[in-house]
Steps between C-alpha positions, in 0.01 A plus 500: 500500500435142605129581546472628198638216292230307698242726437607472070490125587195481647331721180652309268392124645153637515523658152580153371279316711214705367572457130548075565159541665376721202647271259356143655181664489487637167562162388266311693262710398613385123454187577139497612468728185651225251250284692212659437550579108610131467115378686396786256659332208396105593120618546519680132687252338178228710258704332622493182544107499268399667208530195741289319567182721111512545420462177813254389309282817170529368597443144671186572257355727233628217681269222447223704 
């Protein structure tokens, strides 16, 4: 009987272990994926502004 509880045990710790592993990676994996859309997002939102800080530079230095 006694090896048999440790057997259960055994399945059980490994079970878990296996889903905390699962589950750390899943959200590393997030992570590097909320990264990436966030570089994604800065270099959009770059080329979308930067036209207009050019020309606010130029313009100014033009009035002069």
């Amino acid at each position: 009987m006694n090896n048999g509880m440790n057997l259960e045990l055994a399945i059980y710790v490994t079970t878990l272990a296996l889903i905390g592993v699962s589950y750390l990676l899943s959200g590393k994996r997030e992570l590097r994926n909320a990264a990436a859309q966030q570089r994604q997002h800065d270099a959009e939102l770059e080329t979308l502004v930067r036209p207009v800080l050019l020309f606010t530079m130029k313009a100014s230095v033009a009035h002069c």
